[in-house]
N, CA, C and O atoms as a GROMACS GRO file, in nm:
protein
  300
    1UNK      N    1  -2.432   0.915  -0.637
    1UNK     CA    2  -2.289   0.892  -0.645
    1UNK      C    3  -2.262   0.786  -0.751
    1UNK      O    4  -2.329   0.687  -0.781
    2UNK      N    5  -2.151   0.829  -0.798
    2UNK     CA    6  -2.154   0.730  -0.937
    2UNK      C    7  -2.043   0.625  -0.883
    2UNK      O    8  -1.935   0.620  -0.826
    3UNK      N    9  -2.143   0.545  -0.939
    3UNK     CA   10  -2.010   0.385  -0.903
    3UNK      C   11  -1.893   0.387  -0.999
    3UNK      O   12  -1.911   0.421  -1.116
    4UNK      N   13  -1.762   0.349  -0.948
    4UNK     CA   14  -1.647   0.379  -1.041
    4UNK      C   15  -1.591   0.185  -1.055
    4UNK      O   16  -1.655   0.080  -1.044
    5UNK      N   17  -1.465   0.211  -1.079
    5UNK     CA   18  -1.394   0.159  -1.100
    5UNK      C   19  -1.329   0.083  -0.964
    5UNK      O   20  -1.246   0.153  -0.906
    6UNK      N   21  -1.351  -0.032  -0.913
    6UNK     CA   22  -1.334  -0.118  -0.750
    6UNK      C   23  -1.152  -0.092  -0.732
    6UNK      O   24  -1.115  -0.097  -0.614
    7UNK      N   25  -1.044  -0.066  -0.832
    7UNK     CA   26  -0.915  -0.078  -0.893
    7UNK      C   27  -0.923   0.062  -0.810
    7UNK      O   28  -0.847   0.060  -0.713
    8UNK      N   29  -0.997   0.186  -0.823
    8UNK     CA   30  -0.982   0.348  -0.783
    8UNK      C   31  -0.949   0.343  -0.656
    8UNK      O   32  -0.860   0.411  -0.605
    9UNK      N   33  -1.024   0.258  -0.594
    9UNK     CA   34  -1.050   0.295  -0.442
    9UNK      C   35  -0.892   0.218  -0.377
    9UNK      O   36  -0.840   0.280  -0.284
   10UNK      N   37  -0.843   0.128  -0.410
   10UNK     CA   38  -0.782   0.032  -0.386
   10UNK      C   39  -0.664   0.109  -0.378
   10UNK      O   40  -0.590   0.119  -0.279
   11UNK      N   41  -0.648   0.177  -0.519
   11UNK     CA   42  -0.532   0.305  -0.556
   11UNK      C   43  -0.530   0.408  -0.504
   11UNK      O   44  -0.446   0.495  -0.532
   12UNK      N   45  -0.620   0.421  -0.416
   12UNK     CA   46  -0.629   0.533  -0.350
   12UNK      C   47  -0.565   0.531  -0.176
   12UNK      O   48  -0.548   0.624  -0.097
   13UNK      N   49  -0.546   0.405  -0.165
   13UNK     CA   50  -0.535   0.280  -0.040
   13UNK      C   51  -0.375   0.274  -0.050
   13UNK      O   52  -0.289   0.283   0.038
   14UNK      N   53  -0.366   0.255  -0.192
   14UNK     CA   54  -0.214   0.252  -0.185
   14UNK      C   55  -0.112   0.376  -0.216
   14UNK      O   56   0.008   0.374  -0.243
   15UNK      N   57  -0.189   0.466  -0.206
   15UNK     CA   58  -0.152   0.648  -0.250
   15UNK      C   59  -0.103   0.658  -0.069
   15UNK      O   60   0.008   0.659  -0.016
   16UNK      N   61  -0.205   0.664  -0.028
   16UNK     CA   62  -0.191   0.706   0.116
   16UNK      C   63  -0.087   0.582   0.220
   16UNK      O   64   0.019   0.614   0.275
   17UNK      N   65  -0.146   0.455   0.225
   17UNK     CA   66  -0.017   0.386   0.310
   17UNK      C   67   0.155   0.419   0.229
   17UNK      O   68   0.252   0.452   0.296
   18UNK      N   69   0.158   0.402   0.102
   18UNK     CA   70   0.270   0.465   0.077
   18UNK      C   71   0.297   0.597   0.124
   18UNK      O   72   0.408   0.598   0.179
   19UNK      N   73   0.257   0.680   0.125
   19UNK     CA   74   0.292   0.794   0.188
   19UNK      C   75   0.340   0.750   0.284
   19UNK      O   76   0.451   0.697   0.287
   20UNK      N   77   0.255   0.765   0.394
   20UNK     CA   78   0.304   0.733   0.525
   20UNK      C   79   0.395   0.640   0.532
   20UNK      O   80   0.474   0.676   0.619
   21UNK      N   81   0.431   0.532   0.482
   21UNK     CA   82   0.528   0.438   0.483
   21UNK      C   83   0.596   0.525   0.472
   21UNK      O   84   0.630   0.558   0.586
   22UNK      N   85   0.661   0.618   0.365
   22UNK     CA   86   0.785   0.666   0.348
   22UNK      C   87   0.798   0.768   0.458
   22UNK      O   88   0.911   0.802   0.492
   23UNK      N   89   0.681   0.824   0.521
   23UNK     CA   90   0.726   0.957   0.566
   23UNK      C   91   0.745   0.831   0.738
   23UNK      O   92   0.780   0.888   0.842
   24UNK      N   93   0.732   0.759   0.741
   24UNK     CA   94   0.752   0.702   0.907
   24UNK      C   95   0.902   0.634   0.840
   24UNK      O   96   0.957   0.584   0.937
   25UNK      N   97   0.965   0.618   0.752
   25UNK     CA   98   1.092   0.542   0.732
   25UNK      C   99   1.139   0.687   0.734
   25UNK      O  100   1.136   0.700   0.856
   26UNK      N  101   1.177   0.795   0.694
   26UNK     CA  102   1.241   0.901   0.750
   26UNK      C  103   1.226   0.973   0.945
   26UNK      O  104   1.315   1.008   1.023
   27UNK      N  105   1.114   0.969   0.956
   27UNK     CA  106   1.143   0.958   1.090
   27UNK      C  107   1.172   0.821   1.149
   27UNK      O  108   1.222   0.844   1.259
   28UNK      N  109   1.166   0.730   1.135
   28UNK     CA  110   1.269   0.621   1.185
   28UNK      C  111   1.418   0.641   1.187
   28UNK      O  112   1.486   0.610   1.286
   29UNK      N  113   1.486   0.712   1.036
   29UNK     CA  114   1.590   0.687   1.016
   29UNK      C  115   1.643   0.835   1.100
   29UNK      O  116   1.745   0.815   1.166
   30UNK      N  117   1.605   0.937   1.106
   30UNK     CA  118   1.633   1.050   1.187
   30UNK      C  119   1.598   1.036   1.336
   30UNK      O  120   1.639   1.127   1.409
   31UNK      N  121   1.513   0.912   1.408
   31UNK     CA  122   1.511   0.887   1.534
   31UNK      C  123   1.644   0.790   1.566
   31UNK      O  124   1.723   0.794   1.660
   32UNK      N  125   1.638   0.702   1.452
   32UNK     CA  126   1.786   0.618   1.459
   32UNK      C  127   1.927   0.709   1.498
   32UNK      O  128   1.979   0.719   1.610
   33UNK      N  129   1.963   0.761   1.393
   33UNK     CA  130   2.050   0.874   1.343
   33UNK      C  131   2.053   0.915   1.490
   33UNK      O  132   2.146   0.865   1.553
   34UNK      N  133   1.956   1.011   1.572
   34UNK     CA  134   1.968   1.116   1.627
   34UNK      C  135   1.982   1.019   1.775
   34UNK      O  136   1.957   1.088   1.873
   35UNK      N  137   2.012   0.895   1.805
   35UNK     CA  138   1.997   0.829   1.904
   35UNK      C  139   1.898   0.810   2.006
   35UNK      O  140   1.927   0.795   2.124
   36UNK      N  141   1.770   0.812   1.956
   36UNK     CA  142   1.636   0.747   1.985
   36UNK      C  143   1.611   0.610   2.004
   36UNK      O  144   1.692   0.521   1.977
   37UNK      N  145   1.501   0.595   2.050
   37UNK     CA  146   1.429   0.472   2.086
   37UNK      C  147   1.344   0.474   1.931
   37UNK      O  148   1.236   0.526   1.904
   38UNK      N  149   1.420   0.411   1.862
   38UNK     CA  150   1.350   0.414   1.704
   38UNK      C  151   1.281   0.279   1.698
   38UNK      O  152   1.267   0.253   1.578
   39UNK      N  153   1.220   0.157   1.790
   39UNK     CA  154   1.201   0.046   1.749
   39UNK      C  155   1.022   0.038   1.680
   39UNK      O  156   0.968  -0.034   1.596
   40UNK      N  157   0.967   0.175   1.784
   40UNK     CA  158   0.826   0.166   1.781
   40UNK      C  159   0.790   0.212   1.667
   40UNK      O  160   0.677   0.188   1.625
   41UNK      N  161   0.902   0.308   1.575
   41UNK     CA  162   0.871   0.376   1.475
   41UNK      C  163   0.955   0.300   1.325
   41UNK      O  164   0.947   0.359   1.217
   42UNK      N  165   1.027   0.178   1.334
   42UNK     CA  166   1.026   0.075   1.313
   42UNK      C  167   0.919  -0.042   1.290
   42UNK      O  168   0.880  -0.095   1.186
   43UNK      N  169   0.890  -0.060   1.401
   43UNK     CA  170   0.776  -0.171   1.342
   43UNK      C  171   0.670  -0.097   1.274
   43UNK      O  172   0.606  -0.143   1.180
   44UNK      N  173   0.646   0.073   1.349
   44UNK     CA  174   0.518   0.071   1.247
   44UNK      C  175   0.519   0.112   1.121
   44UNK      O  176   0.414   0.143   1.064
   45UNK      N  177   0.662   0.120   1.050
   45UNK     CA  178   0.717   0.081   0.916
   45UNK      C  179   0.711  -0.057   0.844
   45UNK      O  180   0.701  -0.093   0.726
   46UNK      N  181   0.723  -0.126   0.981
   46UNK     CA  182   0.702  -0.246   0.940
   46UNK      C  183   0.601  -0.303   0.847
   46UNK      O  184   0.596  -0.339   0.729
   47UNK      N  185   0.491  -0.294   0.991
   47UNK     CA  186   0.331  -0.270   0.976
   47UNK      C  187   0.288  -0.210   0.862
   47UNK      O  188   0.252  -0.294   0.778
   48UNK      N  189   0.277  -0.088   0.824
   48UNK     CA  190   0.248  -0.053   0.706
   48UNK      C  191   0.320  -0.072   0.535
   48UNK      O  192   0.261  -0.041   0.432
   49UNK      N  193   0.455  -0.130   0.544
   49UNK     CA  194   0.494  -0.190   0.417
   49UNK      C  195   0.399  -0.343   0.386
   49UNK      O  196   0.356  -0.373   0.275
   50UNK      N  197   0.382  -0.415   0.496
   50UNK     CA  198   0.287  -0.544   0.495
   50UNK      C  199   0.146  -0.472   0.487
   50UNK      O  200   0.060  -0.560   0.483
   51UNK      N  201   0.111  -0.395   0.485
   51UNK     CA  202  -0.034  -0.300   0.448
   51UNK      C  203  -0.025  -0.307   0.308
   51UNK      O  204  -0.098  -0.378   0.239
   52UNK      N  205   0.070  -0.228   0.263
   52UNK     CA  206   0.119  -0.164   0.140
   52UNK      C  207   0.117  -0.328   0.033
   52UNK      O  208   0.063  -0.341  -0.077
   53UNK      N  209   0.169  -0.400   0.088
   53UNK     CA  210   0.210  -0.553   0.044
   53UNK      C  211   0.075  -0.609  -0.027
   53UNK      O  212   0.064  -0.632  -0.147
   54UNK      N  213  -0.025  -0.626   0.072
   54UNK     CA  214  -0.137  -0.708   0.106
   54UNK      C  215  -0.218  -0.623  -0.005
   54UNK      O  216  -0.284  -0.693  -0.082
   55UNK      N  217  -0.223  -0.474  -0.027
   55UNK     CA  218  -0.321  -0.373  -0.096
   55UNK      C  219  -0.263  -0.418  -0.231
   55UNK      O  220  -0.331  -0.463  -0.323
   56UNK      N  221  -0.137  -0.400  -0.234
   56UNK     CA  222  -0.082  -0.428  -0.385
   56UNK      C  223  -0.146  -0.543  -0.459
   56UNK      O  224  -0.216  -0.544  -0.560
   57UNK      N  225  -0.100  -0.645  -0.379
   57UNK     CA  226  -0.196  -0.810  -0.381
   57UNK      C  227  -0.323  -0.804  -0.435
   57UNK      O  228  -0.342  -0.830  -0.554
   58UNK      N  229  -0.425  -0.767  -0.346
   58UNK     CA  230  -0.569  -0.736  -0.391
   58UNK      C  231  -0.599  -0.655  -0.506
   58UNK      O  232  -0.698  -0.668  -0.578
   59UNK      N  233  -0.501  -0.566  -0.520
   59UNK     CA  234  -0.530  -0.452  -0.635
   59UNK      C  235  -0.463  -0.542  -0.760
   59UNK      O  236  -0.486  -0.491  -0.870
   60UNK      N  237  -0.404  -0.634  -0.764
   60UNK     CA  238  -0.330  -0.751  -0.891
   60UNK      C  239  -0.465  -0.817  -0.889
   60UNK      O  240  -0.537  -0.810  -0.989
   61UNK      N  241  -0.505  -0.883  -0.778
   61UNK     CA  242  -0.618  -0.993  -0.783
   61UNK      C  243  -0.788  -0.952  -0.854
   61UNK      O  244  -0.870  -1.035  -0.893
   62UNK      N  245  -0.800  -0.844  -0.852
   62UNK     CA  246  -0.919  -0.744  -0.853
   62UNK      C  247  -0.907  -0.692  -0.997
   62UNK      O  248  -1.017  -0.676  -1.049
   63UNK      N  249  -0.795  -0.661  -1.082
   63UNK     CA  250  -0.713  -0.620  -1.163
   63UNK      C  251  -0.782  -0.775  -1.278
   63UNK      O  252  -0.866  -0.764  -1.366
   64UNK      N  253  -0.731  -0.869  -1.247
   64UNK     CA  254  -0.724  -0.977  -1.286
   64UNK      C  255  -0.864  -1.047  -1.298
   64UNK      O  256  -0.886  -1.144  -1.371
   65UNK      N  257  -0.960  -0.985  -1.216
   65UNK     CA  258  -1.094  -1.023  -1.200
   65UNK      C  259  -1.148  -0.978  -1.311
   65UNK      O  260  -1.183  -1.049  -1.405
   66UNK      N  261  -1.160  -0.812  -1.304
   66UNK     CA  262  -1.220  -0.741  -1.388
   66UNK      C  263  -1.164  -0.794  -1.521
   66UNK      O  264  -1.264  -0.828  -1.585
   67UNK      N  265  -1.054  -0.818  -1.594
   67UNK     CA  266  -1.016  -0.891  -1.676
   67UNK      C  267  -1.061  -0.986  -1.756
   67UNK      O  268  -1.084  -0.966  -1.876
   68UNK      N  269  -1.082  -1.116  -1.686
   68UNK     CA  270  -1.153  -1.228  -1.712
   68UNK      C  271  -1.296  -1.178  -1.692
   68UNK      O  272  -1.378  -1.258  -1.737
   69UNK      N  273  -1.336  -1.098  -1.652
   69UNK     CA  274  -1.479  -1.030  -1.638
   69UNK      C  275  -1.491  -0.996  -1.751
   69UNK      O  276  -1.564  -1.083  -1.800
   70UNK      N  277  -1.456  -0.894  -1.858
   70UNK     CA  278  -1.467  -0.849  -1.963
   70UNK      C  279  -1.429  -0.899  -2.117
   70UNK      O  280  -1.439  -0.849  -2.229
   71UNK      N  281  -1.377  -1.034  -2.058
   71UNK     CA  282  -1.359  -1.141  -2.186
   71UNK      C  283  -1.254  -1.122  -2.257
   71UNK      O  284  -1.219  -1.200  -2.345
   72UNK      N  285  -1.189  -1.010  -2.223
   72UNK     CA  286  -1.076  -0.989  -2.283
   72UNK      C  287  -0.909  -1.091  -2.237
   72UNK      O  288  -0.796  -1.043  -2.227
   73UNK      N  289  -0.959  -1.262  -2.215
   73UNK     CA  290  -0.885  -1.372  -2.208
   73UNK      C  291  -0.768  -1.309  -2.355
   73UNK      O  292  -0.791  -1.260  -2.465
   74UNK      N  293  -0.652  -1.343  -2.282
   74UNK     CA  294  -0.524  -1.361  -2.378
   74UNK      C  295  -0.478  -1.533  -2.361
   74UNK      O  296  -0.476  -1.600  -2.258
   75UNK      N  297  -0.441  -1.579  -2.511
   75UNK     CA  298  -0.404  -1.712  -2.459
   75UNK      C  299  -0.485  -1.846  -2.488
   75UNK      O  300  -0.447  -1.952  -2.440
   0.00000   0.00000   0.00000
């Protein structure tokens, strides 16, 4: 197996919690809408935008590694 790029996997992290983020904020907003108990499907919108948050973070920080890794300093 060929070793890739640490940035791939990360992007791949944030392919999928975005998904689901968006697809649980439409059923939130159609459990809302339709007069549901929308709180549980709420927080776990919550939950996964602070997923989404934290991945973004690491994928800047990791981003920034490889960077100064390759000498290519600006500045």
């Amino acid at each position: 197996m060929r070793r890739g790029d640490p940035r791939e996997s990360i992007d791949i992290g944030i392919g999928i919690v975005g998904f689901f983020s968006f697809a649980f904020l439409i059923v939130t907003a159609a459990t809302e809408l339709t007069g549901g108990d929308a709180l549980g499907w709420a927080l776990t919108v919550l939950g996964l935008l602070v997923l989404l948050g934290l991945l973004l973070l690491w994928r800047r920080r990791v981003g920034e590694r490889a960077h100064m890794r390759s000498g290519n300093e600006v500045g």
